[in-house]
C-alpha positions, 0 to 999 in steps of 0.5 A: 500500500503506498499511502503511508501508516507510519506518518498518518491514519488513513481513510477507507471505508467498506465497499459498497456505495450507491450505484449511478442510475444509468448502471442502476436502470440498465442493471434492473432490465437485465436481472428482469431479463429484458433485453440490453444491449451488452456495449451499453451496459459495460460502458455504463459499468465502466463509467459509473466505476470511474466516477465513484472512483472520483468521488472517494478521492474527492471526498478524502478517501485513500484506500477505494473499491470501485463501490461494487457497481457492477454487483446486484448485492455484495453476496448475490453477484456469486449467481453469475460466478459460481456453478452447482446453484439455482435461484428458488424465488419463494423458498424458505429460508431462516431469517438472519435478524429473527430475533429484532423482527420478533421483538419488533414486528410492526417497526420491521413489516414497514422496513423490509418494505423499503429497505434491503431486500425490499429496496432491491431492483428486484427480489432477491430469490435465496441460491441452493447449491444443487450440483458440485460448486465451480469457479466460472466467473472469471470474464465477469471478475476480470471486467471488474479488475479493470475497470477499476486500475483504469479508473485509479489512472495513475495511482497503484492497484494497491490503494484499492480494494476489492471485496468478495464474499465470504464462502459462508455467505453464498447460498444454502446446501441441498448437495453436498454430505455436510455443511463442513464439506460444502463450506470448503468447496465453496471456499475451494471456487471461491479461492480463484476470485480472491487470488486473481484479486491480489494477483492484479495487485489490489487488496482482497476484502472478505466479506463475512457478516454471517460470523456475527449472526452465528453468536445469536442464533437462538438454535445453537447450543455454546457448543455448536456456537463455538464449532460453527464460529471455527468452521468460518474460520477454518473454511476462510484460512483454507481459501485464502492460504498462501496470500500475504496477511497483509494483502487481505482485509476482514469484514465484519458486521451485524447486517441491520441497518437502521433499526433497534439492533438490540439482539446483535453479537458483542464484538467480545463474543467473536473478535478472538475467531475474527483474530484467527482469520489470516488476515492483516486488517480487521474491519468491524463496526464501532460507531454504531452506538449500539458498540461504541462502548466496545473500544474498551474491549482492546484494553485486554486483548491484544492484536498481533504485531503488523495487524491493522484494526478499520474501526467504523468511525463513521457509521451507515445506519443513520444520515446524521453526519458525524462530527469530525471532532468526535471521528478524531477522538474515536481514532485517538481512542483506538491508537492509544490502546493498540498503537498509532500505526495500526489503525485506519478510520473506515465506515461501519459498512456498506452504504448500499449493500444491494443494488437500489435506487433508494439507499437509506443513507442519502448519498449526498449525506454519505459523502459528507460522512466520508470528509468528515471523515478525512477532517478527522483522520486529519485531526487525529494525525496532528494529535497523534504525531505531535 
């Protein structure tokens, strides 16, 4: 990474952002299976990267995606790059948030309305792995790693960043033996996607929110908490074996936006497996008031030598702009407990998770997080390097 740790906190954020219209109307007629005409739609693609691109420079971002334009969803886009799937429109699936949407019916009938998965350009129909998983999105992922080099010009690859889904988040099994043999095939295909990622020189951000939900599953006992924690653990090592530390980020979050969230993980249930991961960044939300608090948690557990932490500072679940004095003292907080060159500020998550025309953050209010943002790193560094 060119932008320098050791003399400033740099910025990034989580990937996703608020799609151009001009890909968000040609991306609709596609998933609806109207007809497209393919050269329009790729420049459209091209276009929209380059502009976000832009934007995040312009707004003080250092470390950039390409803001997953080309995606329908951060885990829904794997329908075009893995074999062994179908899309079962209706079928039943246990709802990750249960336990909010229980103690909230009324508050979630609304949000599920006009949010996530009733904000997407279309429904979302749950994948069920029906035949041997393979790789075959490489023309689609080679598209995406091009178009965002061009759109970073003269800038190096290693300033951005490109998610990718964990192998937890990508469908249910209805082939394979056991869970533990799915997971590692779908880790085994995804393997191709992540290492392709590095080998263009961008850093690998995986994307695993399911991690968080594993500790508030109401069906597990601790025991098969725990077992299934280190599945994901062991499932994202096997599929990122062999790749620098240093070249790969960790995701996690809670996967509700605006909402109540009292039924979400503690980040002390899970951040000794989120540790576990070979990864050289840890990105978790804190700025969500929900676990702020949680910055305390650092004063006893200690992160790795060269191991980096991207706090949430700024958070995607309400479109109050931060204060960039309050961005400052929460860098301040973390680079007292866990040193100065290891932390970067960074959003809590996506602003756009899945492709939609109405985000719940306005886009122009999210750029205002993102300088605020910078002002606050920037403010953070004179404290911190007096």
């Amino acid at each position: 990474m060119t932008a320098d740790r050791t003399q400033r906190i740099l910025t990034t954020h989580v990937g996703s952002l608020p799609r151009p219209v001009t890909v968000l109307d040609r991306m609709k007629a596609k998933l609806k299976g109207e007809p497209v005409d393919a050269a329009e739609y790729e420049a459209a693609i091209r276009a929209g990267v380059a502009e976000i691109v832009a934007q995040q420079r312009a707004n003080g971002v250092d470390v950039v995606s390409d803001g997953e334009t080309s995606k329908p969803g951060f885990f829904t886009y794997v329908s075009e790059r893995l074999e062994g799937f179908e899309a079962r429109p209706g079928a039943g699936t246990a709802h990750p948030f249960a336990a909010e949407v229980n103690a909230f019916p009324e508050y979630y009938a609304e949000y599920f309305k006009r949010a996530m998965y009733g904000g997407t350009l279309v429904p979302v129909a749950p994948m069920f792995c029906v035949g041997p998983v393979r790789y075959r999105g490489e023309s689609a992922l080679q598209r995406d790693l091009d178009n965002l080099k061009a759109a970073l010009g003269d800038k190096p690859a290693s300033e951005a960043f490109v998610p990718a889904v964990a192998p937890a988040g990508v469908g249910t099994n209805a082939y394979y033996q056991s869970e533990e043999e799915y997971l590692h095939a779908v880790g085994s295909a995804l393997r191709t996607e992540y290492q392709t990622i590095v080998d263009a020189g961008f850093i690998l951000q995986v994307d695993d929110p399911f991690l968080a939900d594993v500790f508030v599953d109401a069906s597990l006992t601790p025991e098969q908490i725990a077992k299934k924690a280190s599945l994901h653990v062991e499932v994202i090592n096997a599929a990122i074996a062999g790749i620098p530390a240093e070249k790969v980020r960790l995701h996690v979050c809670y996967g509700i936006n605006e909402g109540p969230r009292i039924h979400e993980a503690a980040l002390g249930d899970y951040v000794d497996y989120m540790l576990r991961v070979d990864a050289g960044y840890y990105s978790f939300e804190a700025a969500n008031c929900r676990h702020e608090h949680e910055y305390h948690l650092w004063e006893d557990v200690k992160l790795p030598p060269g191991k980096v932490i991207l706090p949430g500072v700024i958070t995607h679940a309400s479109n109050i702009v931060e204060h960039h004095e309050l961005i400052a003292e929460r860098l301040v907080r973390f680079a007292n407990l866990v040193g100065r060159e290891q932390v970067m500020a960074s959003a809590d998550c996506g602003f756009s998770s899945q492709a939609c025309y109405h985000t719940e953050v306005h886009p122009t209010v999210m750029w205002a997080k993102f300088r605020s943002m910078a002002e606050g790193a920037r403010l953070a560094s004179q404290r911190l390097w007096k």
